[in-house]
C-alpha positions, -999 to 999 in steps of 0.1 A, spaced: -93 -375 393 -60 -387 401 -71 -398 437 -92 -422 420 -70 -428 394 -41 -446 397 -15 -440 366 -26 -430 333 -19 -391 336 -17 -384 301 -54 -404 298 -69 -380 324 -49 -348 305 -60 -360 273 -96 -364 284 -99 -329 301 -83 -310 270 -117 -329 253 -139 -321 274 -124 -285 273 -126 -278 243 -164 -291 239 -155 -325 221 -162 -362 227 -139 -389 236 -136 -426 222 -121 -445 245 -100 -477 234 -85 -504 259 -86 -539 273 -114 -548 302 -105 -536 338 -81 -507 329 -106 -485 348 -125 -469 318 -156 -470 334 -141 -451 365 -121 -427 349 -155 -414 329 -173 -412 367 -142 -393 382 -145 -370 358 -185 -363 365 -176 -362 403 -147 -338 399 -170 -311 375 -202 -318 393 -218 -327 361 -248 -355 359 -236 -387 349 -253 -412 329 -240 -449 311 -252 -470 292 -242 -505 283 -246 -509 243 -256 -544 234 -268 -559 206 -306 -558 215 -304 -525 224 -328 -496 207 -326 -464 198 -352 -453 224 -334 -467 247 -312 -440 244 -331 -409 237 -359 -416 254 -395 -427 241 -437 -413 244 -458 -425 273 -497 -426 268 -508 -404 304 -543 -398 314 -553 -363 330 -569 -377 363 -593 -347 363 -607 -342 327 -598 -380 317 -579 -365 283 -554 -390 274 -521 -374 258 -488 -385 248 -459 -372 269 -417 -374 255 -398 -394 287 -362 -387 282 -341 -412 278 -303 -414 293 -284 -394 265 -305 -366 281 -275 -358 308 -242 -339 310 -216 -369 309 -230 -399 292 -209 -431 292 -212 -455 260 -200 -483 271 -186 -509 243 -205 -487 218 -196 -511 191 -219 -536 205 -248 -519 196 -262 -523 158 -257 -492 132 -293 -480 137 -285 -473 175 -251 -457 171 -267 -436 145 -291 -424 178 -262 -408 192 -252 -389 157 -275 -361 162 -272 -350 198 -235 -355 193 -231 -333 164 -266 -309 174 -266 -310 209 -304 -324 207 -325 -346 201 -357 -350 175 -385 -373 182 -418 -373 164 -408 -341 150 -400 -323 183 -365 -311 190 -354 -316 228 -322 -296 237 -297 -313 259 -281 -297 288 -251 -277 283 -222 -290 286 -230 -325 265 -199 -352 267 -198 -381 253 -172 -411 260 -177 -440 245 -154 -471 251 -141 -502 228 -121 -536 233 -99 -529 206 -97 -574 209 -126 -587 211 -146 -585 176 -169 -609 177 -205 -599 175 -197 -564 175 -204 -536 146 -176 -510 139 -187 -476 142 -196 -454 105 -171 -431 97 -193 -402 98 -195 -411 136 -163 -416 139 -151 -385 127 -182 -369 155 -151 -379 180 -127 -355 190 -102 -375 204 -92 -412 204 -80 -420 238 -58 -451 241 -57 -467 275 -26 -488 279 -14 -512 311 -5 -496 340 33 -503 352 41 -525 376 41 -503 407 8 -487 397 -6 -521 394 2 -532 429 -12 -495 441 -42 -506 425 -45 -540 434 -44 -528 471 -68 -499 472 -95 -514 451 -92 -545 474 -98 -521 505 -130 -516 518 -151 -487 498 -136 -464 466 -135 -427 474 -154 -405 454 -129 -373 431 -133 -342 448 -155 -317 434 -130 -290 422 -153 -271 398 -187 -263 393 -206 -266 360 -203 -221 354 -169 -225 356 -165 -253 333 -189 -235 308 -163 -202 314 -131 -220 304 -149 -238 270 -158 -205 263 -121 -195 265 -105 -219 245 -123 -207 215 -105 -175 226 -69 -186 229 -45 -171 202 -30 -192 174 -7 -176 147 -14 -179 110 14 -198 104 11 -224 133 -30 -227 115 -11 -231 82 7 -261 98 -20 -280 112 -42 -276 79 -9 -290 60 -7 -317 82 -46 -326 77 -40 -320 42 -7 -343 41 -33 -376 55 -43 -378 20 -25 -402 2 -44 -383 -31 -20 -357 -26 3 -363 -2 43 -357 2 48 -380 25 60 -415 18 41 -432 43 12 -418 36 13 -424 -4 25 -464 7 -2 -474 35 -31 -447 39 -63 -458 21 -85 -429 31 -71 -396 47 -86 -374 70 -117 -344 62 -116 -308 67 -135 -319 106 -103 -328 115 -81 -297 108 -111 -278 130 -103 -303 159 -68 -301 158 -71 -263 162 -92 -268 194 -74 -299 212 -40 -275 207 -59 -245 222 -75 -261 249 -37 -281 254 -25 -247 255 -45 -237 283 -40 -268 302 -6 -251 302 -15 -221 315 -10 -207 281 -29 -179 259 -12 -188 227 -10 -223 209 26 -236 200 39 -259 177 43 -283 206 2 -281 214 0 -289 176 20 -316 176 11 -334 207 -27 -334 196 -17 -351 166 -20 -390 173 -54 -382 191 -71 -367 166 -63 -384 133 -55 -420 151 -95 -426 142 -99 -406 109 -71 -420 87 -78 -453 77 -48 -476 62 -49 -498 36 -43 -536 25 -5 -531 23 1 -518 58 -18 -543 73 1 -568 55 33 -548 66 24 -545 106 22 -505 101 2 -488 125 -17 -454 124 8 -438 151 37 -451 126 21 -434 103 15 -404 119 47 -399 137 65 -403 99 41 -375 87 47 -349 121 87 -361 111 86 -344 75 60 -321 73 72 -286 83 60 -253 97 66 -224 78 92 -209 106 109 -243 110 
């Protein structure tokens, strides 16, 4: 990916420990950081099928999962109904600016996000395995757009933020994209092997106390019963037990990014921002104060303990 992909390394780690570990990715950053692209690389590199979608507000929900066609048998002149599947039914599928789209067609990805299928007029259509979703946002542009439910939210693995490239990677850019042609990622995996290593990661090894640690630090999100001072000051509404369960699996798949068996503290810790940056919502008062989730989060990771510290 990184031959198409100029910068962002821990974007491209972050978004391969996701797909390892069987999640999906919400992508956050300004236009023209190479979103779109980086989603495609990743298709091209696993030789998965890759569908997007551009979510606007006129969009439907069978425009996503597909919809009946009326066929006639040309031979006994029997007219039947027949399910035409719709983008979502791929291996990568790109939302693009999912917050575009109205509630009732984010709520069309809930169910193959969550089930890996979807239901239509009472028929459930399985999706091929593996299913990944990345969906993108402008975190600037609000207008006309429709944040996403919480209970979708919290269907995300990781939050992915995409920031500017630095100045050097910026003038790489500028030049190769202003060449003629883009080269494709080379295919280094096949869609066995990828199925192999998502198999493993539910595998890899965490101690009791190091599972201990990341329930406390789920736990410690809620300002209900919280320790923490930042927490108790600007968190509103703290993360669910969804998020201790994907803590556990971005560390393990981290883990084996690293050419590790065993999750650390350091796997723990790293997954941290990405997976509660979207399921701890502050309140009024940090707002008002210019706190920010990672401020937030980085305070909690700062007091709350392992029990071998």
């Amino acid at each position: 990916m990184s031959t198409v992909i100029i910068g962002q390394d821990a974007v491209i780690e972050s978004l391969v420990i996701c797909l390892l570990a069987g999640g999906h990715a919400l992508v956050e950053g300004v236009p023209g950081l190479g979103k779109t692209l980086l989603v495609k690389s990743l298709a091209q590199a696993t030789e998965l099928t890759f569908q997007r979608v551009q979510f606007t507000p006129d969009l439907m929900p069978s425009d996503i999962i597909g919809t009946e066609i009326l066929e006639e048998n040309q031979a006994t002149r029997q007219r039947l109904f027949r399910f035409q599947p719709g983008p979502v039914f791929t291996q990568v599928l790109l939302a693009d600016e999912i917050n575009r789209a109205p509630p009732k067609t984010q709520s069309a990805l809930l169910e193959a996000m969550q089930e890996r299928a979807v239901t239509f007029a009472g028929v459930t259509h399985t999706l091929p395995k593996p299913f990944f979703v990345l969906a993108t946002q402008n975190p600037i542009e609000q207008a006309g757009t429709y944040p996403l439910p919480e209970a979708q939210l919290d269907r995300f693995l990781l939050r992915i933020d995409v920031g500017y490239p630095t100045e050097d990677e910026e003038m790489m850019m500028v030049s190769r994209t202003t060449h003629a042609g883009l080269l494709d990622a080379p295919r280094v995996m096949d869609v066995d092997s990828l199925l192999r290593l998502q198999k493993l990661v539910r595998d890899i090894e965490i101690g009791e106390h190091l599972l201990r640690y990341a329930t406390r630090l789920v736990r410690a999100t809620r300002p209900q019963e919280s320790r923490v001072a930042a927490v108790a000051k600007h968190v509103g509404w703290g993360a669910g037990p969804r998020a201790g369960q994907a803590l556990v699996l971005a560390a393990k798949a981290r883990a084996l990014m690293h050419k590790r068996l065993a999750v650390t503290r350091d796997d723990i810790g790293a997954m941290l921002l990405p997976v509660l940056a979207h399921r701890v919502l502050r309140n009024f008062e940090a707002e008002a104060d210019g706190v920010s989730i990672a401020d937030i989060l980085l305070a909690l990771r700062a007091d709350v303990k392992a029990d071998k510290d």
